[in-house]
C-alpha positions as CSV (number, residue, x, y, z in Angstrom):
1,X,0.0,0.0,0.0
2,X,1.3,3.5,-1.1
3,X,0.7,5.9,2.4
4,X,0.6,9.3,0.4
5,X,0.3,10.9,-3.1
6,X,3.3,12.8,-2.6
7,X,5.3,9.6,-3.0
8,X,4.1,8.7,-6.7
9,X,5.2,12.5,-8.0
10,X,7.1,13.3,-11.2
11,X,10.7,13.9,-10.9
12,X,10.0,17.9,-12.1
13,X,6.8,17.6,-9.0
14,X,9.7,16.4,-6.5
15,X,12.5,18.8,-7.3
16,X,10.5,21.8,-8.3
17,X,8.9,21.2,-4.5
18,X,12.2,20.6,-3.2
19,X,13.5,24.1,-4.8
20,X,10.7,25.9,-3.2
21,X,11.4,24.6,0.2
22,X,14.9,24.7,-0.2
23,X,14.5,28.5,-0.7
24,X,12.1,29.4,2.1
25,X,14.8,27.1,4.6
26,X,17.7,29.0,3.8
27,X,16.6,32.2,4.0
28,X,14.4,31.2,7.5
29,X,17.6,29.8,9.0
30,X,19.6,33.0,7.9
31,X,17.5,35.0,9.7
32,X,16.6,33.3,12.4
33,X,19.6,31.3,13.5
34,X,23.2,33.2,14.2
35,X,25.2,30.0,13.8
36,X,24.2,29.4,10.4
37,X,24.6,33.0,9.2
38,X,27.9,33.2,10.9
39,X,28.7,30.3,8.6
40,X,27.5,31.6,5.7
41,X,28.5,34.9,5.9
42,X,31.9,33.4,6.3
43,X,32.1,31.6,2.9
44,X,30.3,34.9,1.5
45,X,26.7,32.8,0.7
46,X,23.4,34.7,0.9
47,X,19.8,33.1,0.8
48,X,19.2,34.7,-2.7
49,X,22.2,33.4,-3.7
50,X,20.3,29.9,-3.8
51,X,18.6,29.7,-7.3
52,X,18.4,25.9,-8.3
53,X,19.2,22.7,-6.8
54,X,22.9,22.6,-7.9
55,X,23.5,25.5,-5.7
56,X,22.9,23.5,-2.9
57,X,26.3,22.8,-2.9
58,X,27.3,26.3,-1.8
59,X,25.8,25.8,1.6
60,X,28.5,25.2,4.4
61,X,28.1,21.7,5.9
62,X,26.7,21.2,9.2
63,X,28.2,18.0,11.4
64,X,27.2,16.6,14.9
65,X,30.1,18.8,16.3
66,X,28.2,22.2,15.3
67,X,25.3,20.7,17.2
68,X,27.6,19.8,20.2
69,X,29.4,23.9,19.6
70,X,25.7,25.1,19.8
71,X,24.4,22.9,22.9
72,X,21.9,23.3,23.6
73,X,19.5,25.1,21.5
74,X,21.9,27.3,19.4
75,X,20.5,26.1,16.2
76,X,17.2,26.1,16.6
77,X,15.2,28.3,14.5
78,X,12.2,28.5,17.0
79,X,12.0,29.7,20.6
80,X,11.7,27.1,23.2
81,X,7.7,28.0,24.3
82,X,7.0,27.4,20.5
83,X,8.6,23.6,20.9
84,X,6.4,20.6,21.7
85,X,8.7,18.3,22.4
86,X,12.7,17.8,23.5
87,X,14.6,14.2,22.5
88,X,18.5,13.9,22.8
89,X,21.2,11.1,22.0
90,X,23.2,9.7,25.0
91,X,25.8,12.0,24.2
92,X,28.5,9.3,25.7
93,X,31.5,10.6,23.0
94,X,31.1,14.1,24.1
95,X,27.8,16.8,24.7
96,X,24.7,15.1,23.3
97,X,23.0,16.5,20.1
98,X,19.7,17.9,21.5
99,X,16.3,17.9,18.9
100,X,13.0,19.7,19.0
101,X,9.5,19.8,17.2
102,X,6.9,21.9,17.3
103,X,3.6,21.0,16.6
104,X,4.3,21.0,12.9
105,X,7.0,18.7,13.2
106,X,5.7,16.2,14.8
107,X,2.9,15.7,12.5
108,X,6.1,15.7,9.5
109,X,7.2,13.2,11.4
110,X,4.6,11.0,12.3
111,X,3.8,11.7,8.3
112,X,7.3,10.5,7.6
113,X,6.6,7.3,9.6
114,X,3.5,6.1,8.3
115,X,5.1,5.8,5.1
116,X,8.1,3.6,6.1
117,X,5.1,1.3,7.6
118,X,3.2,0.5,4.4
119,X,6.2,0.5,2.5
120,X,7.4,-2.0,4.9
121,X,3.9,-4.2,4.8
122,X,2.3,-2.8,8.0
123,X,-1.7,-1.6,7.9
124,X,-4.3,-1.1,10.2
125,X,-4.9,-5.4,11.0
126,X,-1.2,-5.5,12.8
127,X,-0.6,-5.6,16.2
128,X,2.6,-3.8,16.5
129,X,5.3,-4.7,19.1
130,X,7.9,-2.4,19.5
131,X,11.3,-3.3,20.8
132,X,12.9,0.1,21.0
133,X,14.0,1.8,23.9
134,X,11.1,4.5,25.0
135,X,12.9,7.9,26.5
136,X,15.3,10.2,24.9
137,X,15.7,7.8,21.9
138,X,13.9,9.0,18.7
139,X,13.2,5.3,17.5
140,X,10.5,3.9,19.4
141,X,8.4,6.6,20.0
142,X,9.0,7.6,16.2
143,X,7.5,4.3,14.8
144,X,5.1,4.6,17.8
145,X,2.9,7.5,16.2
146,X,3.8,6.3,12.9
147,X,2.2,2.8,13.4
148,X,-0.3,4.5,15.2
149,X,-1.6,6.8,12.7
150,X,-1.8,3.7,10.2
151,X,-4.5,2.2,12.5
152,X,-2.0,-0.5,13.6
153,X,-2.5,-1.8,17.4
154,X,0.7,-0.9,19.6
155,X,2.3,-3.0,22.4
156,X,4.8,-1.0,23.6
157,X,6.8,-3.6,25.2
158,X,10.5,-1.4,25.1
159,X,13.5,-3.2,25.5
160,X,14.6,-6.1,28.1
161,X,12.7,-8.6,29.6
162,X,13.1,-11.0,27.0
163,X,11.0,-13.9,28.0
164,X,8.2,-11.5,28.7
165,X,8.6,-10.0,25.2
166,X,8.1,-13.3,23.9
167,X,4.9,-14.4,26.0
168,X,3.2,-11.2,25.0
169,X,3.6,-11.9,21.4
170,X,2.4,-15.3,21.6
171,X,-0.6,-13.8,24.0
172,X,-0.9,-11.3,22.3
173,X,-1.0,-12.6,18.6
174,X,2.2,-9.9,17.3
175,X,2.2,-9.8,13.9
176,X,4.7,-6.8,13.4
177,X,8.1,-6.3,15.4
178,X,9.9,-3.6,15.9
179,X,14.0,-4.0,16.8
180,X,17.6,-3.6,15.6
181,X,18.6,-6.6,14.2
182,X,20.7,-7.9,16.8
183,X,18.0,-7.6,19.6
184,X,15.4,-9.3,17.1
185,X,18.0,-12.4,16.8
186,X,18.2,-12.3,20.3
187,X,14.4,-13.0,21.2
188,X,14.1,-15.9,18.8
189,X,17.1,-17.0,20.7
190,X,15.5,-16.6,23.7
191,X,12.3,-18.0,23.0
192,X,13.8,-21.5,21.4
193,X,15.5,-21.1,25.2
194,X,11.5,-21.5,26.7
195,X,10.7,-23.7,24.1
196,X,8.6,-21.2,21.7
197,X,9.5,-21.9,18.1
198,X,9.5,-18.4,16.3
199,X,8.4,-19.7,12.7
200,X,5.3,-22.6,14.4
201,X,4.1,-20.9,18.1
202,X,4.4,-16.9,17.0
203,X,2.6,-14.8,14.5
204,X,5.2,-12.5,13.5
205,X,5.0,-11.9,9.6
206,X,6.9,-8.3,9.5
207,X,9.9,-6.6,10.9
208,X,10.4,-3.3,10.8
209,X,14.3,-3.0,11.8
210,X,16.7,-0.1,11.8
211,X,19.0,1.9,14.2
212,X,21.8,-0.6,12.9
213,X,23.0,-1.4,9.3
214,X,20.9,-4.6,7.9
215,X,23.4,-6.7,5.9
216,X,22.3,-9.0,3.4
217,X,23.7,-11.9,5.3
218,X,22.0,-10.4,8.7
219,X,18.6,-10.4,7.3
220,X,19.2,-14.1,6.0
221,X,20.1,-15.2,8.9
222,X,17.0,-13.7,10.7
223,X,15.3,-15.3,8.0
224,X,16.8,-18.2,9.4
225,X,15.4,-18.4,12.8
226,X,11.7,-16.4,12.1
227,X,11.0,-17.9,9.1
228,X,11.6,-17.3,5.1
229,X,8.0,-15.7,5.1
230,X,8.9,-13.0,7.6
231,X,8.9,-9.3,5.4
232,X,12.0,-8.0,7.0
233,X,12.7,-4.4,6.0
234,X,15.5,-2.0,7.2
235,X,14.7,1.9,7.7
236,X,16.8,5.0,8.2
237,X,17.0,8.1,10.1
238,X,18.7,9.7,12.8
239,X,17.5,11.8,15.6
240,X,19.8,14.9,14.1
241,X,17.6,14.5,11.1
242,X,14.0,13.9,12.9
243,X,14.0,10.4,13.8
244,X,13.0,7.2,12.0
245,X,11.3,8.5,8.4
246,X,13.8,9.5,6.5
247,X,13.6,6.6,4.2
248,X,12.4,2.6,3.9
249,X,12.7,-0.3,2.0
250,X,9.3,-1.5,0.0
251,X,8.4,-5.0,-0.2
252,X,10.7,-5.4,-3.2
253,X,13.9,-4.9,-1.2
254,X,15.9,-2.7,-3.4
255,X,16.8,0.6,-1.5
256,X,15.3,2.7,0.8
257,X,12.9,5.3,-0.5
258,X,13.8,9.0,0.9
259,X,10.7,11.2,1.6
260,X,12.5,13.5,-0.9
261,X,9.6,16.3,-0.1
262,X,11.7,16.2,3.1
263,X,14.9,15.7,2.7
264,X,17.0,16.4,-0.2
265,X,19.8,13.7,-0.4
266,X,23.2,14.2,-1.4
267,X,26.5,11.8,-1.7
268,X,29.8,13.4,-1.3
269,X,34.0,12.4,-1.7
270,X,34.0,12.0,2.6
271,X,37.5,13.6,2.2
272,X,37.2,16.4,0.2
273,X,33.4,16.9,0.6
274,X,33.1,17.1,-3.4
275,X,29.4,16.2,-4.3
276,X,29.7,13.2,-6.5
277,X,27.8,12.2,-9.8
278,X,24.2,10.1,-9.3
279,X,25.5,6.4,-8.6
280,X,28.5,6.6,-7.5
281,X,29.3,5.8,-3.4
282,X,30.0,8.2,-0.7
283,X,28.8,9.4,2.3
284,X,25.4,10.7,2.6
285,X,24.7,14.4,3.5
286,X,20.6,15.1,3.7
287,X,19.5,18.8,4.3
288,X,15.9,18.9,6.4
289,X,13.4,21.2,3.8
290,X,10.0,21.4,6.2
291,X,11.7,20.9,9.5
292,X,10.4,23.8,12.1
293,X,12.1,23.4,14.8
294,X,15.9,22.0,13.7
295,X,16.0,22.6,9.9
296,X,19.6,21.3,9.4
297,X,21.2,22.0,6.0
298,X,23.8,19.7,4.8
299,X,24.1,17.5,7.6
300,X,26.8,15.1,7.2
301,X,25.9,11.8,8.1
302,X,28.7,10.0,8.3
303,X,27.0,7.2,6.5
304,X,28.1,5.3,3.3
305,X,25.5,4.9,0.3
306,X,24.6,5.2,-3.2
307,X,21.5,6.8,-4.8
308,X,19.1,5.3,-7.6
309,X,17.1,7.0,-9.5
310,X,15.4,4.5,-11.6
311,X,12.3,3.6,-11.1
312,X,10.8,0.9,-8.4
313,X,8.5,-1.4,-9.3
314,X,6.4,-0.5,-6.2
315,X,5.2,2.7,-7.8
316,X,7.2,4.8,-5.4
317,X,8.8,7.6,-7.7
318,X,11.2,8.9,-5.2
319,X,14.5,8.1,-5.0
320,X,16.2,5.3,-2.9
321,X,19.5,5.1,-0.8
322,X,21.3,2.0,-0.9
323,X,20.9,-0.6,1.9
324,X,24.3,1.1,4.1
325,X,27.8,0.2,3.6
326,X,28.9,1.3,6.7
327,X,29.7,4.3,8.5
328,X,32.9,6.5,7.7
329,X,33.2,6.7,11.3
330,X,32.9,3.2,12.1
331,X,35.3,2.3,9.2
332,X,38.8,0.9,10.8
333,X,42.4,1.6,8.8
334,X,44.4,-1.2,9.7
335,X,47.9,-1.3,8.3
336,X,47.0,0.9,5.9
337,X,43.2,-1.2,4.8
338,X,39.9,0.0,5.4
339,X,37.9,-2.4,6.9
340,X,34.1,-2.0,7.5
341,X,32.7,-4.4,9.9
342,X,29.6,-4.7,7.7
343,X,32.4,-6.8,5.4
344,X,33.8,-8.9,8.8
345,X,29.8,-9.7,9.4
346,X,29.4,-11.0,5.7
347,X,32.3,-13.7,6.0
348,X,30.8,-14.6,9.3
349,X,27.4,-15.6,8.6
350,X,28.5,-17.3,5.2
351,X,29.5,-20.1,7.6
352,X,26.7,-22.5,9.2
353,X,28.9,-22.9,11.5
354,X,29.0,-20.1,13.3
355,X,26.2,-17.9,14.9
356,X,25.3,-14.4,14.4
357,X,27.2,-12.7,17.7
358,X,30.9,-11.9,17.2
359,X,33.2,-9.1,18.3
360,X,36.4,-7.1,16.3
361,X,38.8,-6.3,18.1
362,X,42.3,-3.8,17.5
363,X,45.0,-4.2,19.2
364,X,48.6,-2.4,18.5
365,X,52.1,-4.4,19.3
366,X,55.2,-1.6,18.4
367,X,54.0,0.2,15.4
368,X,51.6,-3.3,13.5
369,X,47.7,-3.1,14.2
370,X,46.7,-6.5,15.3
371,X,42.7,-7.8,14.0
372,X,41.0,-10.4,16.2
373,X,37.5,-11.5,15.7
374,X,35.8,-13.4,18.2
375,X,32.9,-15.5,17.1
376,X,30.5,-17.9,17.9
377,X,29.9,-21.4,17.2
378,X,26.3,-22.2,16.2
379,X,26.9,-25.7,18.0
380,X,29.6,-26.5,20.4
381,X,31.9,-29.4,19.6
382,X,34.9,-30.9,21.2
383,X,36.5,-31.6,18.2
384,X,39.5,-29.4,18.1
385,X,40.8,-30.8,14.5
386,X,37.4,-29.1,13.4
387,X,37.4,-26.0,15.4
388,X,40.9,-25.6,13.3
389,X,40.0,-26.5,10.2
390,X,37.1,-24.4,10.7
391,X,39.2,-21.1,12.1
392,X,41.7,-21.4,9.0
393,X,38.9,-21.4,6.8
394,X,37.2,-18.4,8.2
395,X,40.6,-16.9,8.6
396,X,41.2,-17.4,4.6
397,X,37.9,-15.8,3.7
398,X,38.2,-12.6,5.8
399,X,42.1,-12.5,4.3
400,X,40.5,-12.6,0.5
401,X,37.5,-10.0,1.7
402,X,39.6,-7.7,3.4
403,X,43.0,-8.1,2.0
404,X,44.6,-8.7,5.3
405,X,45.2,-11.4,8.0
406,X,43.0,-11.6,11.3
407,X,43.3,-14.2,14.2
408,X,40.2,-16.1,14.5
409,X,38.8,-17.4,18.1
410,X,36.4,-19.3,18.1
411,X,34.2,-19.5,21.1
412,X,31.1,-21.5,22.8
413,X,27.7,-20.8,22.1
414,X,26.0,-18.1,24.4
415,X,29.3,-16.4,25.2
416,X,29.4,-13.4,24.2
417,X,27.7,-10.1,25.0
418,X,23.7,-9.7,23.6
419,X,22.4,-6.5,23.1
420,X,18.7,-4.6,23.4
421,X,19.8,-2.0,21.3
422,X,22.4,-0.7,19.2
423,X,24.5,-3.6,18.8
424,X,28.4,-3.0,20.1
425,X,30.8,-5.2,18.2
426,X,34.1,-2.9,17.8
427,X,36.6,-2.9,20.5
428,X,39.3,-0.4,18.9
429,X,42.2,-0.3,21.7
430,X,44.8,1.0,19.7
431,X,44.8,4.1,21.7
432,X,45.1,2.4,25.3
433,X,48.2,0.8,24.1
């Protein structure tokens, strides 16, 4: 089911909207925000210097430090009594990047939302569990109002309690979950510990995940354990942005579609910050063009994508992002190779063998950057003349994927950490050397 008619527009629709807003944006935070017209002003960029799309590339960038420079509210374009409502990240690498709506926003955003659902399969029948941490976190109260305004009934289970997650979908018939990846591996883990079989004693036909990069090989293995008829889709947003919305993958699992009356996408050289021609990969930049309350322009990301322009068989005309490579951030240079743990995850979970849970870790001895992954075994065995056959083989394919060696440790099932939310797996300690 298509949500809106906004998302079947012409291309000239889309990007003549998208001009219009773009306008009215820049010259709203030029006035109304001293950050950004500091920055401007400093590059020597006006608001009617912004004629046509192309010159959206003459707009400074704005990053998650700016946000942290301006803590707390210096680039809002509202005053506080106009907001409805204040989220923030955890802010654990430094001062947390605080958000606001106003009433406007939060109906953008609830807009957003409902779209990602029926692209994603959801309607009015589901019950709707949602596995996402309630509080300062965008996610779950994001795909909350979302599902909500769909007509889908909401559990609101949160994170934790993982047996009781389990009993109230079986009791309560779930048909739609909610959850990173990670945490939804988790509960079918933990209800085949209670002896409930996901795929024969539960209902659940849809997942809605995000908050974490879905991997091919991640959503096969979830496949794996809650069933091949399970319509597992991956969304995208960040709270800098406005929460989950930005975009969603339809039923035909082929990129996320942006709500490009929202955001414009761009994909730029990470390095040099040089936009770069339609298909090629970089890292994603998305300016906010109906946003009240935090209208960021040329946000960087920090995410690695493509964009497609051709058109989906859904009927969706707007463009899509490609499922995530990884984040420029979370990329690791190790004797001189970038690794991306979204690659370390791929070689991992071609094995039946091995389960889904595994951990990277960087080390430094002298002046060589030493790569260990510990992983899993799907089933324990005392065999150690398999273990080692099997650690040289996964060792092999992560020295052909990455171009490097790694030490492989193998390790018994239920070992390592689990995770409710944002999955942890890189242990960089270089610097504590």
């Amino acid at each position: 089911m298509i949500w809106s008619r906004e998302e079947t527009l012409s291309r000239q629709e889309i990007e003549s909207l998208q001009l219009d807003r773009l306008k009215e944006t820049v010259y709203r935070v030029y006035e109304k925000v001293p950050y950004y017209r500091a920055k401007m002003d400093a590059i020597g960029v006006k608001p009617e210097d912004i004629k046509t799309l192309k010159d959206l590339a003459k707009l400074p960038f704005v990053t998650k430090q700016d946000m942290r420079d301006s803590y707390p509210f210096g680039l809002f374009a509202v005053p506080k009594n106009e907001l409805v409502r204040i989220h923030a990240s955890s802010g654990t690498t430094g001062k947390p990047t605080v958000v606001g709506y106003t009433e406007n926003d939060l109906n953008t955003w609830t807009e957003c939302v409902s779209r990602i659902a029926c692209m994603g399969g959801a309607s009015k029948d589901d019950i709707a569990q949602i596995c996402f941490g309630y509080g300062m976190f965008t996610g779950a109260l994001g795909l909350h109002y979302g599902l909500e305004n769909i007509g889908a009934t909401i559990v609101p289970s949160s994170t934790g309690n993982s047996e009781k997650q389990i009993m109230y979908m079986k009791d309560f018939g779930t048909s739609l979950l909610v959850a990173t990846p990670s945490y939804a591996l988790r509960l079918a883990e933990v209800a085949n510990e209670i002896g409930v079989n996901p795929k024969k004693d539960l209902n659940v036909k849809i997942g809605l995940v995000g908050s974490e990069l879905l991997t091919d090989a991640m959503r096969e293995e979830m496949h794996k354990v809650w069933g091949d008829d399970m319509l597992i889709t991956s969304n995208y947003g960040m709270s800098e942005l406005m929460g989950p919305g930005v975009s969603g993958e339809c039923e035909y699992l082929c990129g996320m579609h942006i709500n490009e009356d929202y955001f414009i996408p761009e994909i730029i050289n990470p390095e040099t910050g040089e936009v770069l021609p339609v298909g090629e990969k970089g890292e994603l930049v998305i300016t906010c063009i109906k946003k009240e309350g935090l209208p960021l322009i040329r946000y960087r990301t920090k995410d690695i994508t493509r964009l497609i322009y051709e058109p989906c068989k859904c009927g969706r005309t707007f463009c899509r992002m490609e499922n995530l490579s990884g984040r420029s951030d979370d990329m690791l240079k190790i004797r001189g190779v970038n690794v991306f743990p979204s690659q370390i995850e791929e070689v991992i979970l071609s094995f039946n063998e091995l389960g889904p849970h595994y951990e990277i870790i960087v080390t430094r001895d002298g002046y060589t950057d030493k790569l260990e992954i510990r992983v899993e075994l799907a089933h324990s065995t005392d065999s150690f003349g398999e273990l080692q056959k099997l650690a040289d083989s996964v060792r092999g394919k992560l020295k052909v994927m990455l171009g490097l060696d790694a030490k492989v440790k193998l390790e018994s099932p239920n070992t390592l950490q689990r995770f409710e939310g944002k999955a942890k797996r890189i242990k960089d300690l270089r610097g504590k050397a």
